[in-house]
DRENROVO-664271 format. One line per 5 residues: number of its first residue (from 1); their letters; for each residue x, y, z of N, C-alpha, C. Coordinates in nm, 3 decimals. Example, Ala and Ser with C-alpha at 12.3 -4.5 7.8 and 13.67 -1.06 7.14 Angstrom:
! DRENROVO-664271
1) as) 1.319/-0.569/0.780/1.230/-0.450/0.780/1.320/-0.330/0.780  1.285/-0.225/0.708/1.367/-0.106/0.714/1.290/0.003/0.787
This chain:
! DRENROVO-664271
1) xxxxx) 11.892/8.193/13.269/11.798/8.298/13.232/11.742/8.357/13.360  11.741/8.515/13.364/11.706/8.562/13.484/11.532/8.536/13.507  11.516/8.537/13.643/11.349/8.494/13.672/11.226/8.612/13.561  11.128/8.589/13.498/11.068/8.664/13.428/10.903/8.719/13.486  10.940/8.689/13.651/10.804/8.695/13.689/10.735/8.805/13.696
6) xxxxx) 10.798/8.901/13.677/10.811/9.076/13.706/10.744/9.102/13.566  10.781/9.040/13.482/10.746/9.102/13.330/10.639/9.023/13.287  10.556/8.948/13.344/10.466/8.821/13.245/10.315/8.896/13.355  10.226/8.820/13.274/10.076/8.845/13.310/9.960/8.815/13.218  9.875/8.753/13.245/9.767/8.752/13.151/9.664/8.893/13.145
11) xxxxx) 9.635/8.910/12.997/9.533/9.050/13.026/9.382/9.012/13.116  9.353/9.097/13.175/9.194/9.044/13.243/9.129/9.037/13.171  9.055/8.858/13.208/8.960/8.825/13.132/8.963/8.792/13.049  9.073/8.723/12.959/9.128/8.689/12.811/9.152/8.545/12.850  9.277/8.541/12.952/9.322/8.386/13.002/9.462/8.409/12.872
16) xxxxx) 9.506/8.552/12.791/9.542/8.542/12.723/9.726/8.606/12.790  9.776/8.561/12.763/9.896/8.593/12.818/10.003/8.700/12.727  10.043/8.824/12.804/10.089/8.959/12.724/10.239/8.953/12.840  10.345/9.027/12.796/10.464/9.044/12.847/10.555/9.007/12.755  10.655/8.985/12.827/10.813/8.988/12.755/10.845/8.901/12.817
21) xxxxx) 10.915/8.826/12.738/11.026/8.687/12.777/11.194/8.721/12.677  11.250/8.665/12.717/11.398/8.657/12.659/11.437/8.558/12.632  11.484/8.540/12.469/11.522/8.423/12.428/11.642/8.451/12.393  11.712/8.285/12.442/11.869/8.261/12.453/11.881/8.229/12.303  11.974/8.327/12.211/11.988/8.282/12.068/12.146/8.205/12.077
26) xxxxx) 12.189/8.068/12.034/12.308/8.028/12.061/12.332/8.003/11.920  12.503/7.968/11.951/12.581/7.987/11.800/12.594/7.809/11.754  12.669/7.766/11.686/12.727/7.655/11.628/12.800/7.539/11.760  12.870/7.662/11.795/12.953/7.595/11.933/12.839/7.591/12.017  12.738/7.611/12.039/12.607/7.594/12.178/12.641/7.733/12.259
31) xxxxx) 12.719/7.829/12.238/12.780/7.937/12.313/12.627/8.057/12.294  12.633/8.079/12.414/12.513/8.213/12.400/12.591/8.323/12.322  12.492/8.405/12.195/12.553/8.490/12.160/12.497/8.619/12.209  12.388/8.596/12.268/12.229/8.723/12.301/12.155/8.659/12.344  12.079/8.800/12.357/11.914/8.733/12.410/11.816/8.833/12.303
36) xxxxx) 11.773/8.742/12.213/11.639/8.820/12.160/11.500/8.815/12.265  11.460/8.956/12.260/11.377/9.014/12.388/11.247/9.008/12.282  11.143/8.932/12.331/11.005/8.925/12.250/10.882/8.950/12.342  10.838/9.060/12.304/10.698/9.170/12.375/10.598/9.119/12.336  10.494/9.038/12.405/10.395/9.014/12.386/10.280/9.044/12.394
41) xxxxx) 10.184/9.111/12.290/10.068/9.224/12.327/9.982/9.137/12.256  9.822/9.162/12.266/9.737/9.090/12.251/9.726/9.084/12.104  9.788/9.126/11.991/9.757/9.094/11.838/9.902/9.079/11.781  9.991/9.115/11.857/10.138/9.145/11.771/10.241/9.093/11.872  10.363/9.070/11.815/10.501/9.018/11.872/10.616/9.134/11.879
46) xxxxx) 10.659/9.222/11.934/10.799/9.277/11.892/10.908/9.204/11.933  11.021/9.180/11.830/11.092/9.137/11.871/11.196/9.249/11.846  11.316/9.222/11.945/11.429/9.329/11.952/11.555/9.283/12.025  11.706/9.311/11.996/11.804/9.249/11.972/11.895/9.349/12.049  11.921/9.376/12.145/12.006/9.475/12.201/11.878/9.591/12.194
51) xxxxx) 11.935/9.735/12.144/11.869/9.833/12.145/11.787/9.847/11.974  11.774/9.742/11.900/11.726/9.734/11.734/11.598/9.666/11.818  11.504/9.749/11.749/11.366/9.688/11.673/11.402/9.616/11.594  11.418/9.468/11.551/11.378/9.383/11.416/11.280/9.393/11.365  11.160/9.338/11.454/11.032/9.265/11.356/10.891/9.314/11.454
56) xxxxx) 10.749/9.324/11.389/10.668/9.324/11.454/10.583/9.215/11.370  10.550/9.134/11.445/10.478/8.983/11.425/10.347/8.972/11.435  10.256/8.957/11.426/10.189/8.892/11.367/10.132/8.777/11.471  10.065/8.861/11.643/10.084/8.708/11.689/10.046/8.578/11.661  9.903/8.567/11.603/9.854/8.421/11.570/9.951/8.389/11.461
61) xxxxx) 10.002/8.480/11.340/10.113/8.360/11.242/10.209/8.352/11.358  10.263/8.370/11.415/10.398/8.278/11.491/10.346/8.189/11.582  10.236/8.219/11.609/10.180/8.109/11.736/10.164/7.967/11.605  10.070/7.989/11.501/10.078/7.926/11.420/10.229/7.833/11.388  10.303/7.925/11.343/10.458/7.903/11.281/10.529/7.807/11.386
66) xxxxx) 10.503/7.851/11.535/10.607/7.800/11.669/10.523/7.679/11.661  10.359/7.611/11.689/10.308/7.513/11.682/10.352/7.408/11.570  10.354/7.427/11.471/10.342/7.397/11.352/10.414/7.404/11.260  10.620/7.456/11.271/10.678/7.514/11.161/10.653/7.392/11.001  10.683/7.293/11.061/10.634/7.248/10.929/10.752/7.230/10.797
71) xxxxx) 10.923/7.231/10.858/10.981/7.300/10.769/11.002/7.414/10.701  10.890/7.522/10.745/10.855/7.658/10.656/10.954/7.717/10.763  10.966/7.836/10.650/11.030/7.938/10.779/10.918/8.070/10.735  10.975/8.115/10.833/10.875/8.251/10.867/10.957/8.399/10.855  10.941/8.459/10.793/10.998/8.596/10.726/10.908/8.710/10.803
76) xxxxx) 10.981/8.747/10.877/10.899/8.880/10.910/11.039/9.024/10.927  11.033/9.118/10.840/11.117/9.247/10.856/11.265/9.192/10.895  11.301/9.218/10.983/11.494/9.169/10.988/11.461/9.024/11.068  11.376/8.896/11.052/11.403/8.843/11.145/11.362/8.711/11.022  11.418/8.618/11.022/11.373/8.453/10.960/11.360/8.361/11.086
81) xxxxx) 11.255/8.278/11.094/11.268/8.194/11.200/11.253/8.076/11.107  11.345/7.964/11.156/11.284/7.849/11.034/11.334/7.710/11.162  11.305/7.570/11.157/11.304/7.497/11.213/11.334/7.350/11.115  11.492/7.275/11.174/11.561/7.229/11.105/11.615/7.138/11.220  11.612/6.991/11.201/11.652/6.889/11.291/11.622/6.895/11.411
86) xxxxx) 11.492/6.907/11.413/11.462/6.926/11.573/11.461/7.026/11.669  11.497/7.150/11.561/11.575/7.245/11.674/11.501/7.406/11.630  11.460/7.494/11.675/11.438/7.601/11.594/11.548/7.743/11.601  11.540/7.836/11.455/11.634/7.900/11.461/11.594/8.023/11.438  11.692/8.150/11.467/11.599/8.260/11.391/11.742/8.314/11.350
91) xxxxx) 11.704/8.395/11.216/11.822/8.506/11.192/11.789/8.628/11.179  11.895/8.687/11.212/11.844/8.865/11.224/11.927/8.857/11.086  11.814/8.979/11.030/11.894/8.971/10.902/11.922/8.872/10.799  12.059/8.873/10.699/12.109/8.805/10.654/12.212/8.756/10.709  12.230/8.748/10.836/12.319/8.688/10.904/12.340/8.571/10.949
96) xxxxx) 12.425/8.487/11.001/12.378/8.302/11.036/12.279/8.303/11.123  12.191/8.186/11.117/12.115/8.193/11.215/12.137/8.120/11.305  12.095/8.152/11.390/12.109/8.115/11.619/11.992/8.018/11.616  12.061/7.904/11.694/11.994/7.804/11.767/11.865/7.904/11.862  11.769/7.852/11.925/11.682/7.894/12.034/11.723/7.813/12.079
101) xxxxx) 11.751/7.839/12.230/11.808/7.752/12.356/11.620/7.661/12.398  11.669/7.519/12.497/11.573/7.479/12.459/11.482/7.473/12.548  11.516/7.576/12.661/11.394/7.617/12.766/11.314/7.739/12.677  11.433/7.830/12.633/11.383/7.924/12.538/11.201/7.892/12.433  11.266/7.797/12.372/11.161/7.722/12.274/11.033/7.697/12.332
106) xxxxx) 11.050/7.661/12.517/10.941/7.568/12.570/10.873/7.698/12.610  10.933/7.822/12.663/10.901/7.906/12.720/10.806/7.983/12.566  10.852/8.013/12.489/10.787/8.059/12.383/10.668/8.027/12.365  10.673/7.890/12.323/10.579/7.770/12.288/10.447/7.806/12.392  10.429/7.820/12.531/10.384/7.804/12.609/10.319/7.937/12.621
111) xx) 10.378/8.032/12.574/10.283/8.177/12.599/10.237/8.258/12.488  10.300/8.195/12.370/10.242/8.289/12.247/10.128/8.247/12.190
């Protein structure tokens, strides 16, 4: 994953952390298939898949959801994130869903 230091920052005075990170979505075989690109602004998530808008989130439910999935999955516009053997996944669409690589996960975890 390329360095993300260029794109990250906390807003002043929040301690609250806004930017973009890139998550490694992998297949069955562990093979990278993409990178879902997730924008982090002080109330909401965009997430986006190449040049597609999927989803706009909801940041405290996913901060919630990523802490806590719980077995639940999380439905937001083209995107399911759900968490199954240890591992979390998201699907665009109705399509299979992609492993999160597992720096991906830590990196998430850590700023949303």
């Amino acid at each position: 994953m390329q360095t993300q230091a260029a794109r990250k920052g906390e807003r002043p005075g929040t301690g609250e952390w806004v930017g973009r990170i890139e998550v490694d979505l992998r297949n069955a075989r562990d093979w990278s298939i993409g990178i879902l690109e997730l924008e982090l602004a002080p109330e909401t998530v965009t997430a986006r898949f190449g040049s597609r808008a999927l989803a706009v989130i909801d940041r405290e439910q996913l901060r919630e959801w990523v802490i806590h999935p719980r077995g639940t999955r999380l439905a937001v516009d083209d995107l399911v994130w759900s968490a199954q053997y240890g591992s979390t996944y998201v699907a665009i669409g109705c399509t299979t869903e992609y492993r999160l690589g597992d720096s991906s996960v830590r990196e998430l975890t850590a700023v949303v």
